[in-house]
C-alpha positions as CSV (number, residue, x, y, z in Angstrom):
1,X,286.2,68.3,194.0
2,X,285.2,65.0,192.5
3,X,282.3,62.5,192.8
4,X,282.6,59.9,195.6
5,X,282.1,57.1,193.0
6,X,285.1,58.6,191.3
7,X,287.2,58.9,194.6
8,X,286.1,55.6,195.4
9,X,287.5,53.9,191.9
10,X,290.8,56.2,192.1
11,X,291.8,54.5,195.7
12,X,290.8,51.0,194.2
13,X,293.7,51.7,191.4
14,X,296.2,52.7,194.1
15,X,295.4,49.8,196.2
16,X,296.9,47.5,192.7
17,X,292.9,46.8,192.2
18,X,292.9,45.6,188.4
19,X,289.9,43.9,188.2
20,X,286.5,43.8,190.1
21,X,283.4,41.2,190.0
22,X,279.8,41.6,190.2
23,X,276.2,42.1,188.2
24,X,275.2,45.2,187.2
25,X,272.0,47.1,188.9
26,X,271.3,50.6,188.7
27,X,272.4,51.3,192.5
28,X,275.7,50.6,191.4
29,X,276.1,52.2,187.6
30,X,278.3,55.3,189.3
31,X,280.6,52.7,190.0
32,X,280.9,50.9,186.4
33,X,281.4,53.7,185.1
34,X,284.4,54.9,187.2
35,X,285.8,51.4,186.7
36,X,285.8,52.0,182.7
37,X,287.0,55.2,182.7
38,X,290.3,54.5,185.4
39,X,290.9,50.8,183.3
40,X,289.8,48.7,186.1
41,X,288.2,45.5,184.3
42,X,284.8,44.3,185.7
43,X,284.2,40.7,185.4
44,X,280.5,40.2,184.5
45,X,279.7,36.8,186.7
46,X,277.0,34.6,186.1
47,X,275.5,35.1,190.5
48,X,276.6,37.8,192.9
49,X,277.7,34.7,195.1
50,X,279.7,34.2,192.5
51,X,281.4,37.1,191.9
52,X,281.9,37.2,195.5
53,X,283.8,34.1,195.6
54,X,285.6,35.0,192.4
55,X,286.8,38.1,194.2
56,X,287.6,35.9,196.9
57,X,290.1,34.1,195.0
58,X,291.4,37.1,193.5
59,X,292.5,38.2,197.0
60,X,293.9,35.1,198.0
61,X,296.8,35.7,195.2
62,X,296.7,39.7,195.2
63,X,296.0,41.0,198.9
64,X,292.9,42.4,198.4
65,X,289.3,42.2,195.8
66,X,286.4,43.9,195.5
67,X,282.9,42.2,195.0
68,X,280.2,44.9,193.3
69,X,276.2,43.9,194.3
70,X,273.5,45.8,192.9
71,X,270.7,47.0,196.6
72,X,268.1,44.5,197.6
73,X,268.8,40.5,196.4
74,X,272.2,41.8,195.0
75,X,273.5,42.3,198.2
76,X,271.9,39.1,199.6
77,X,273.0,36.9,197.0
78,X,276.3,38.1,198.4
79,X,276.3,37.0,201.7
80,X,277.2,33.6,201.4
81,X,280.6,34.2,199.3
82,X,281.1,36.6,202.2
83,X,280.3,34.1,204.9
84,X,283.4,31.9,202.9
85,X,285.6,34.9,202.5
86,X,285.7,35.1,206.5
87,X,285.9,31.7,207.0
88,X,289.4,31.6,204.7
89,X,290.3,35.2,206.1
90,X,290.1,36.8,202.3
91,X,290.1,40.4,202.2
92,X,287.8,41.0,200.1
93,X,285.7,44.9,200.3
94,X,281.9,44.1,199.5
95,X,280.4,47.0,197.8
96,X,276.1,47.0,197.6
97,X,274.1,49.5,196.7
98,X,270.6,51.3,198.2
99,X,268.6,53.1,195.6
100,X,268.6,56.6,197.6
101,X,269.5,58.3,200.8
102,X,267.5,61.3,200.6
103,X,264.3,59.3,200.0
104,X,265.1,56.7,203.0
105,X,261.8,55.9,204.9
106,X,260.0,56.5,201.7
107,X,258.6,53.1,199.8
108,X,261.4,52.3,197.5
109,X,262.5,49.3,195.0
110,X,265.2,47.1,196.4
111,X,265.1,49.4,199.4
112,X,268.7,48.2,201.4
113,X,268.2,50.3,204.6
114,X,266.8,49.8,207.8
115,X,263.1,50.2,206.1
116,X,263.9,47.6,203.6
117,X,266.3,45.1,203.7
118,X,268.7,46.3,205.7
119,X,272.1,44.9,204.2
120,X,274.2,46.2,207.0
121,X,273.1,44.6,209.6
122,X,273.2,41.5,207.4
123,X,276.6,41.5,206.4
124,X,277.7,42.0,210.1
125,X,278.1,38.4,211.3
126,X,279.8,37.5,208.0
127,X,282.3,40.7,207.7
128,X,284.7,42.2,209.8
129,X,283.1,45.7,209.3
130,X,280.3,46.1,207.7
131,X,278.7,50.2,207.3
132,X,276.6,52.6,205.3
133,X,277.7,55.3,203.9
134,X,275.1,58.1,204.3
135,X,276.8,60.9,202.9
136,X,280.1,61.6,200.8
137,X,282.3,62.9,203.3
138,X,282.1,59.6,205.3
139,X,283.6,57.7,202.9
140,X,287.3,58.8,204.0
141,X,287.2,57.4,207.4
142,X,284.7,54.5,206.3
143,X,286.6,53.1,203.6
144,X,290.3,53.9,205.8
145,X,288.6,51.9,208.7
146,X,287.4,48.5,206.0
147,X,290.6,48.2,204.2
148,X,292.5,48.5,207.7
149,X,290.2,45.6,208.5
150,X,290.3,43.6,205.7
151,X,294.2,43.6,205.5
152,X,295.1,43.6,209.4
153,X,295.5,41.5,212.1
154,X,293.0,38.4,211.6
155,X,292.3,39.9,208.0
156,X,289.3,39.3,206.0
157,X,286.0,40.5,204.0
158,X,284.6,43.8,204.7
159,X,281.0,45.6,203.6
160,X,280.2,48.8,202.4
161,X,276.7,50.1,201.4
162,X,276.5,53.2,199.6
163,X,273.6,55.0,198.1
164,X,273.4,55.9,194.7
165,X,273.2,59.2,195.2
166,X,275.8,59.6,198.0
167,X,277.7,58.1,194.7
168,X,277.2,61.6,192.8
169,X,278.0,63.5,195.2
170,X,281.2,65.9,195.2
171,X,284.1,65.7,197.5
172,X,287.5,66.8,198.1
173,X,289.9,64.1,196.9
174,X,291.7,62.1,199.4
175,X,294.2,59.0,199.5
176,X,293.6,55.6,201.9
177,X,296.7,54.2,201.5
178,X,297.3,50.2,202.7
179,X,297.9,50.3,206.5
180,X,302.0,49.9,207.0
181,X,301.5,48.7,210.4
182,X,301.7,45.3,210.2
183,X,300.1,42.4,212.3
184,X,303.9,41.1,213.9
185,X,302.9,41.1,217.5
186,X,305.5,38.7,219.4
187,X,304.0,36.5,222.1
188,X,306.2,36.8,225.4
189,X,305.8,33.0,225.6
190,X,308.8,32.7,222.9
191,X,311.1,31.4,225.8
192,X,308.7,28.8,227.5
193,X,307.6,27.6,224.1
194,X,311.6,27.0,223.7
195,X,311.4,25.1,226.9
196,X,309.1,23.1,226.1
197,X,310.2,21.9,223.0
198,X,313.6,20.9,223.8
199,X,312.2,19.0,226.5
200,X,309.7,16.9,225.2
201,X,309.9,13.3,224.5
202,X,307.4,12.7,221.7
203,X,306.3,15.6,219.1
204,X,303.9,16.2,217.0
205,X,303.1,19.3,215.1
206,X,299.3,19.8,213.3
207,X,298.9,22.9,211.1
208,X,296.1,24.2,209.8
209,X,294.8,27.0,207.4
210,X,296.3,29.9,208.8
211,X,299.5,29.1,207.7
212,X,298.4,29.8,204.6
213,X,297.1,33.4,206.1
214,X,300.4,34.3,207.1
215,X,302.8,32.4,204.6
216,X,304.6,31.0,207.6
217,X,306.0,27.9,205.2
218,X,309.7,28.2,205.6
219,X,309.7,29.1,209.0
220,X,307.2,26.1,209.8
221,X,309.9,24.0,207.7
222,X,312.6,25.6,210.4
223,X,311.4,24.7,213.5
224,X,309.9,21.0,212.3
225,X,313.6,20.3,210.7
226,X,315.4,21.9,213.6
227,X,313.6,19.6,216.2
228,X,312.6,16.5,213.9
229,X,309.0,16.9,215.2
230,X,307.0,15.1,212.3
231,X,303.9,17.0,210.6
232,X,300.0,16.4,210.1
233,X,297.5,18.9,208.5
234,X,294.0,19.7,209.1
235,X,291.8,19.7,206.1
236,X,292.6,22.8,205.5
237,X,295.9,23.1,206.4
238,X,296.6,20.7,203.6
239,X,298.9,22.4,201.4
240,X,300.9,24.2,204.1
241,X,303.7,21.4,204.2
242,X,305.4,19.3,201.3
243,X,303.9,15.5,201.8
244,X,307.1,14.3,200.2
245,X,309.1,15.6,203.4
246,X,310.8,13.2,205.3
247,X,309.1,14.3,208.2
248,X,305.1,14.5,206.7
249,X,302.4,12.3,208.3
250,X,300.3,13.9,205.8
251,X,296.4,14.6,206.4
252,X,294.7,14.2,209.5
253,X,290.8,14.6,210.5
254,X,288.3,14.0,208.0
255,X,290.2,12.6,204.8
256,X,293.3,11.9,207.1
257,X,296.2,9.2,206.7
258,X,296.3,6.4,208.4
259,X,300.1,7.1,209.1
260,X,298.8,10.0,211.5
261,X,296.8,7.9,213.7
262,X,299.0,5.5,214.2
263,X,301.7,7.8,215.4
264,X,299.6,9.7,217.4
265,X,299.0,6.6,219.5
266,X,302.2,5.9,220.5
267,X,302.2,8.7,223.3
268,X,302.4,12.1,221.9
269,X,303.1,14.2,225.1
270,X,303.9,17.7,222.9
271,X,301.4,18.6,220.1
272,X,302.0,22.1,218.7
273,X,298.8,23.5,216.7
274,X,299.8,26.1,214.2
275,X,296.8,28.0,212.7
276,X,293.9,25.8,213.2
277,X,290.0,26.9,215.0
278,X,290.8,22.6,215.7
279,X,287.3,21.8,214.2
280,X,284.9,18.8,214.4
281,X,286.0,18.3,210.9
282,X,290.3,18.5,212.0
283,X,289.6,16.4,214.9
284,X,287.9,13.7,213.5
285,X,289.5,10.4,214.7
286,X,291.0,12.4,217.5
287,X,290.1,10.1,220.6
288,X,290.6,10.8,224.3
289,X,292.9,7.6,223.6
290,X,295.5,9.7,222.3
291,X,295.0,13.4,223.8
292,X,298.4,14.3,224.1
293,X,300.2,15.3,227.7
294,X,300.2,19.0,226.3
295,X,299.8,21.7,223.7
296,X,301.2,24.3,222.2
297,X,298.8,26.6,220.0
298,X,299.7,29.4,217.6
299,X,296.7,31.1,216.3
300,X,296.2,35.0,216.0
301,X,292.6,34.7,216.9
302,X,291.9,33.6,220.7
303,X,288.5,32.7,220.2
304,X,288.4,28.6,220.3
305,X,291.8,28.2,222.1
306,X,291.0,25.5,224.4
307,X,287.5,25.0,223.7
308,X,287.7,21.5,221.5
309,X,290.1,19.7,223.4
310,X,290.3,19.8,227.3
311,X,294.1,19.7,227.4
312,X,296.7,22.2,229.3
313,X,297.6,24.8,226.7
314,X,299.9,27.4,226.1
315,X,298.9,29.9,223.8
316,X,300.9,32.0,221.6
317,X,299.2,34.9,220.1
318,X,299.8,36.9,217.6
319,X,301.0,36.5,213.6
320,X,302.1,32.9,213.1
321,X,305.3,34.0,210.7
322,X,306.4,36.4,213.5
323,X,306.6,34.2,216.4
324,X,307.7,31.2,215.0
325,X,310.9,33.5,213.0
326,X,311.6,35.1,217.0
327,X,311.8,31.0,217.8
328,X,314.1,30.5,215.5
329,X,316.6,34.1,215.9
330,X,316.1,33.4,219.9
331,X,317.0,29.6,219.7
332,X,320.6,28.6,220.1
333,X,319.8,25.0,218.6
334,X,323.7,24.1,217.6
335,X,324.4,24.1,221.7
336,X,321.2,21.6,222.1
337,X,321.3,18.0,221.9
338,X,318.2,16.9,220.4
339,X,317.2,13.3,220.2
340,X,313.4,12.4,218.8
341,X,311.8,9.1,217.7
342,X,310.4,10.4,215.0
343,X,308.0,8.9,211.9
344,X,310.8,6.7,210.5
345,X,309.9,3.8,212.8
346,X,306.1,4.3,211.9
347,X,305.0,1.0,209.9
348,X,301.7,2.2,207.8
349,X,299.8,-0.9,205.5
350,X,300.6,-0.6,202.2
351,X,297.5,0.2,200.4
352,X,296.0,-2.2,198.9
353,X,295.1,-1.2,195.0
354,X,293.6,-5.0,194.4
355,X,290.4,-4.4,195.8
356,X,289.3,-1.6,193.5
357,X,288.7,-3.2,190.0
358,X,288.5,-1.3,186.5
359,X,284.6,-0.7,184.9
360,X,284.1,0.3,181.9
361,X,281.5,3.3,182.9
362,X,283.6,4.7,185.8
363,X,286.7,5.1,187.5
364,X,287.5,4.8,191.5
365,X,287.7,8.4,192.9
366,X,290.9,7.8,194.4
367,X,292.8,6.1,191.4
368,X,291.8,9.6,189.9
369,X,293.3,11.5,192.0
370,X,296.3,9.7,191.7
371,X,296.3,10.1,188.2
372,X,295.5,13.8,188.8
373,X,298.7,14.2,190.4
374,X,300.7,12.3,187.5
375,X,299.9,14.8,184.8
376,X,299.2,17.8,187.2
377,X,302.3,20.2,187.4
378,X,303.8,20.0,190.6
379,X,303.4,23.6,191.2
380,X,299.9,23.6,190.0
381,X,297.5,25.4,192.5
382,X,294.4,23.4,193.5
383,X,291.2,25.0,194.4
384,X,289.3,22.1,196.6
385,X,284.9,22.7,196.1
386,X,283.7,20.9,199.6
387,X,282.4,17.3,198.9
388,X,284.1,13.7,199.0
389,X,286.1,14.6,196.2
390,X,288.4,16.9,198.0
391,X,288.4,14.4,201.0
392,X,289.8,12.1,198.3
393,X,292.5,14.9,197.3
394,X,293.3,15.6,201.5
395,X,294.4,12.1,201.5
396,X,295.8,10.9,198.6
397,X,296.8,14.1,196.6
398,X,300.6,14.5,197.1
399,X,301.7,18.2,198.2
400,X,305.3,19.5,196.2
401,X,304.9,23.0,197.1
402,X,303.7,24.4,200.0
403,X,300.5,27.5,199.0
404,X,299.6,24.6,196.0
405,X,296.2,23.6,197.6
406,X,293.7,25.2,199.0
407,X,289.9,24.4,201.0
408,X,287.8,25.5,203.7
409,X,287.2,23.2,206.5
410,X,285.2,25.8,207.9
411,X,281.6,27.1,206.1
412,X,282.0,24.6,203.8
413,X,280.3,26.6,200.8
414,X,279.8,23.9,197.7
415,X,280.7,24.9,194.5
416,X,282.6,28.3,195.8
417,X,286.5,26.9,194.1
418,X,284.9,27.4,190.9
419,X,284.4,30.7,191.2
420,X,287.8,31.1,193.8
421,X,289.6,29.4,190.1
422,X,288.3,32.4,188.1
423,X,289.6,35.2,190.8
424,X,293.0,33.0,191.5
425,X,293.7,32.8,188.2
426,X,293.3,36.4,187.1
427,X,295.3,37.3,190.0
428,X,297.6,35.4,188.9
429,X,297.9,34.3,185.0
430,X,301.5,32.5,185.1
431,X,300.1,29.8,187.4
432,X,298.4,26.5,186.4
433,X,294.9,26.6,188.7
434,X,293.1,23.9,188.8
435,X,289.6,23.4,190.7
436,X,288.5,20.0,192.1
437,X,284.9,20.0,192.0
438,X,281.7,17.6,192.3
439,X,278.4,17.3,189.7
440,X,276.5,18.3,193.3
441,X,278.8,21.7,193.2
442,X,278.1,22.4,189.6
443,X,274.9,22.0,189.8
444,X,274.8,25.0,192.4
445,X,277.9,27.3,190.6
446,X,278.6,25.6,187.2
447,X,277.4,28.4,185.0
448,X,280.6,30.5,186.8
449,X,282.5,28.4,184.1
450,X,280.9,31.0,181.8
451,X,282.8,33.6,183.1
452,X,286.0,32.0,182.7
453,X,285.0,31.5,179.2
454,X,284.3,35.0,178.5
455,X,287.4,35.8,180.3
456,X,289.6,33.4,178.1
457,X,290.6,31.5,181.1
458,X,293.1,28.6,180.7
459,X,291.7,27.1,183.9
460,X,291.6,23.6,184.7
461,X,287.9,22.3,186.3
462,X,288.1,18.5,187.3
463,X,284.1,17.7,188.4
464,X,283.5,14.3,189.8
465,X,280.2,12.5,189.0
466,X,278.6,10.4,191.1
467,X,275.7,11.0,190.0
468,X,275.0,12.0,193.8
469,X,275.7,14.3,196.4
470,X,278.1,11.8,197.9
471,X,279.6,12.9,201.1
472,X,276.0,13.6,202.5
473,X,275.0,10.2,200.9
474,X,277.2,8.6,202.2
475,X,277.3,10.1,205.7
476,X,273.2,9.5,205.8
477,X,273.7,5.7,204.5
478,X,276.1,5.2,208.1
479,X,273.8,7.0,210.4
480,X,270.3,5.8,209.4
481,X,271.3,3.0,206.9
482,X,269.6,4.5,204.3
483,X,270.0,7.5,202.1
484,X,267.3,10.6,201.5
485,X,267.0,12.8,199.1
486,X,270.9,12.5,197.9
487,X,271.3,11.0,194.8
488,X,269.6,12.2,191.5
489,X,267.4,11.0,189.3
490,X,268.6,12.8,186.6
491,X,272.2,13.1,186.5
492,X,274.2,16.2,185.4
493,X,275.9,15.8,181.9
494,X,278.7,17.7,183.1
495,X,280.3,17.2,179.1
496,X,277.2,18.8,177.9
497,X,276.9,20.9,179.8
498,X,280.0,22.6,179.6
499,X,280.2,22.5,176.1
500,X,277.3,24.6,176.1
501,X,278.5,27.4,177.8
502,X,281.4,27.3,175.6
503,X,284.4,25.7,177.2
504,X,286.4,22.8,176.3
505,X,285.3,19.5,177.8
506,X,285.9,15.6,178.1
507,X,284.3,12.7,179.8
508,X,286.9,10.2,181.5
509,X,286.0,6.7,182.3
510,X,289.6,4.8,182.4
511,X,292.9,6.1,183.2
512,X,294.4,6.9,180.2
513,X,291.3,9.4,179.3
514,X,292.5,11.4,181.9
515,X,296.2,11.8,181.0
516,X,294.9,12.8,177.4
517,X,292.7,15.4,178.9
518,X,295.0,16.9,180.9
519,X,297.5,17.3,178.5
520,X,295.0,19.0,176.5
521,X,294.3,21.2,179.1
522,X,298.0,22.7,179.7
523,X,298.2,22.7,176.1
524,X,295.0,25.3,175.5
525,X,295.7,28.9,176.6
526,X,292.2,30.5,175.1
527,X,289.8,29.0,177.6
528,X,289.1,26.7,180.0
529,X,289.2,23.4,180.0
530,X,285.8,21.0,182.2
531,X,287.5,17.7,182.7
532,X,284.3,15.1,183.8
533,X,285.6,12.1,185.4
534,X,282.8,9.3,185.9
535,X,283.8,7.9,189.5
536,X,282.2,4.7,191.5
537,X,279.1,5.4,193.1
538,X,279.4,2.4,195.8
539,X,283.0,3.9,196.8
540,X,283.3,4.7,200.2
541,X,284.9,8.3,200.5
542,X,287.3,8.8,203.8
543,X,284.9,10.8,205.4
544,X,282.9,8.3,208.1
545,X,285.2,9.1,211.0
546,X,283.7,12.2,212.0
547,X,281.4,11.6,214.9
């Protein structure tokens, strides 16, 4: 017999758990304990919502992480980085605590049950499970059903509240293993899909963020190649294709390319839509003018297939790597002739640097990110914080290896890639991570750099200051012609600031400051690294074509 707390811990370690995030509380001591004694590191964060997001991060690179919140605000401060978690399909296991079972319905501190604040029922709509345990011999089937949750199918967070004494109690040992089915359902479309591609005139494929949830980047490289059908990516899809391939329109939607737009309206009659919800935010800019004749849509989750776009779709369910790998072993392509106009006859403007002049207090945001990508390693990974300068990144950041960049285009949490950095990068210490961040986002999350401090974390944060939250101020300034409440009137020293909570930091105002901080950067391995980069207020982000 062993406690649950311990039985709970020793199914962590065989899941390849290393390390967990979270504040202490008392509900949840059992718990710390268990994690010191089986060498499972916990991460002290500076929030819960941090931790969450951290552990988000964490499960992005490992397959699965674990967020600890103490009962009562624990727990709540926790909902948001779970609300994110689902919205990037992270399997991430919540764990909050509830002072007592035995005394439920009594008047307790931080009471988490149906009496108090009932954290269950919270967590719902942002989990894929969410359950209490009331007594130790529930937490076999419990925790068997989460992590079958959290890893399967549409994957994502889960939530489990357990009582701290439910925590003490004995129980016979038992073993959740991770689920060997796996989520490889084939469509029986595969043929018709085959059809329809080899006899459309005019292709055009947009993917979105669930190729990133099933690693589908070679076999979305096959069939593009295979039928010279040329790419765009959602927002947050970005990532999921090379821009430096021949056949890349690059971004599209809010932060898209020009190049895009102006193939799209020489009479698409095939667009196939791998992994994207097709949000307001990756159809920006997409008119009625150029609705395509028809589409194709991959997606494992059937809830907003033809919802956004009133246009005959065939829908092909199931795991996005499966399907499109049965295209390619059921597809005879060698006996096919196929003839495409694709991109190379697409004439884009040449941009025009001219119009953005040097200052001598600040840079333009999109120079930076230029310069960003200079000095970046091309297999650097890219955490994108939601704000203008990400938009910047979706359109001008160039992609070399596909799973290099991520961001939500979804729930839109700001200042969650700071703490997604921290998690990413313990998950996985051989990569460069870098986060692209704003002074609005570090306002909200900055003090998560702390923890990569105390973590000796070489990551890389890049904050843009404005001195504004920009996206909104901008959006506000091009709807009412004025702005409210957006800018402030003390700005964030994000130098300072980051200096005092112990990490390295610069300030960049011209170009070269930003090639000596980065090299700075990949040259210190005991901490991060806060690169500030001081960027025009009066620039216009690429964010005004969402209606």
């Amino acid at each position: 017999m062993k406690k649950v707390s311990t039985v709970l811990v020793e199914n962590l370690k065989r899941l390849g758990i290393s390390h967990v995030f979270g504040i202490p509380g008392k509900a949840i001591v059992p718990l710390l304990v268990e994690c010191e004694a089986h060498d499972i590191q916990f991460v002290l964060s500076r929030h819960e919502s941090g931790s969450g997001f951290a552990a988000s991060g964490y499960a992005l690179k490992k397959g699965i992480g674990v967020a600890l919140g103490t009962s009562g605000p624990g727990g709540t401060n926790l909902l948001t980085a779970a609300g994110q978690a689902k919205a990037y399909h992270c399997p991430t296991l919540f764990i909050t605590g509830h002072p007592s079972a035995k005394d439920t319905g009594k008047a307790q501190g931080q009471d988490s049950s149906i009496f108090g604040t009932d954290l269950v029922r919270m967590f719902e709509s942002v989990t894929l499970f969410s359950a209490r345990v009331d007594r130790g011999d529930q937490l076999e089937m419990l925790l068997k059903h989460a992590i079958e949750k959290a890893t399967s199918g549409i994957k994502g967070p889960v939530h489990l509240s357990i009582p701290m004494d439910v925590l003490q109690e004995e129980i016979p040992a038992f073993i959740v293993e991770s689920p060997t089915f796996k989520s490889s359902v084939i469509s029986n479309q595969i043929e018709l899909v085959i059809s329809k591609l080899n006899e459309a005139k005019k292709t055009i494929v947009l993917l979105g963020k669930g190729v990133h949830l099933s690693k589908a980047y070679e076999e979305v490289r096959w069939l593009v190649e295979q039928w010279q059908v040329p790419v765009m990516t959602t927002p947050g899809g970005k990532g999921t294709f090379p821009t430096n391939h021949p056949l890349s329109l690059g971004a599209f939607g809010l932060g898209g390319d020009e190049k895009a737009t102006k193939y799209l309206k020489k009479s698409v009659d095939e667009m196939i839509v791998i992994g994207s919800k097709l949000s307001d935010m990756s159809l920006a800019g997409f008119s009625e003018a150029v609705y395509p004749n028809h589409l194709i849509h991959f997606d494992i989750d059937p809830t907003f297939i033809q919802k956004s776009l009133p246009i005959p779709t065939l829908y092909v369910q199931g795991d996005i790597k499966a399907n499109l790998a049965e295209i390619q072993r059921q597809s005879q392509l060698d006996e096919i002739e196929i003839i495409r106009d694709t991109l190379y006859n697409v004439e884009v403007d040449k941009e025009n640097s001219d119009d953005i002049q040097e200052n001598e207090t600040y840079l333009s945001a999109k120079i930076a990110i230029k310069e960003l990508r200079r000095f970046l390693p091309k297999d650097a990974v890219l955490f994108g914080d939601d704000g203008s300068h990400t938009f910047y990144a979706i359109k001008h950041y160039d992609i070399y290896e596909p799973g290099t960049f991520y961001f939500d285009d979804v729930f839109g949490t700001m200042g969650h890639a700071i703490g997604y950095s921290i998690g990413a990068k313990i998950a996985s210490p051989d990569k460069t991570v870098v986060c692209l961040t704003g002074d609005g986002c570090t306002f909200m999350h900055g003090t998560e750099i702390a923890t990569a401090v105390d973590q000796n974390l070489p990551v890389v944060f890049i904050v843009f200051n404005n001195i504004a939250l920009d996206m909104v101020d901008k959006g506000m300034k091009k709807m009412l012609g004025h702005s409210i409440g957006a800018t402030y009137q003390h700005p964030l020293d994000v130098r300072m600031f980051a200096e005092s909570l112990g990490a390295n930091s610069y300030r960049c105002i011209k170009t070269e400051d930003i090639e000596n901080a980065i090299e700075h950067a990949l040259k210190n391995y005991s901490g991060p690294t806060v690169i500030e980069i001081m960027v025009d207020p009066e620039e216009t982000p690429p964010i005004l074509n969402r209606v």
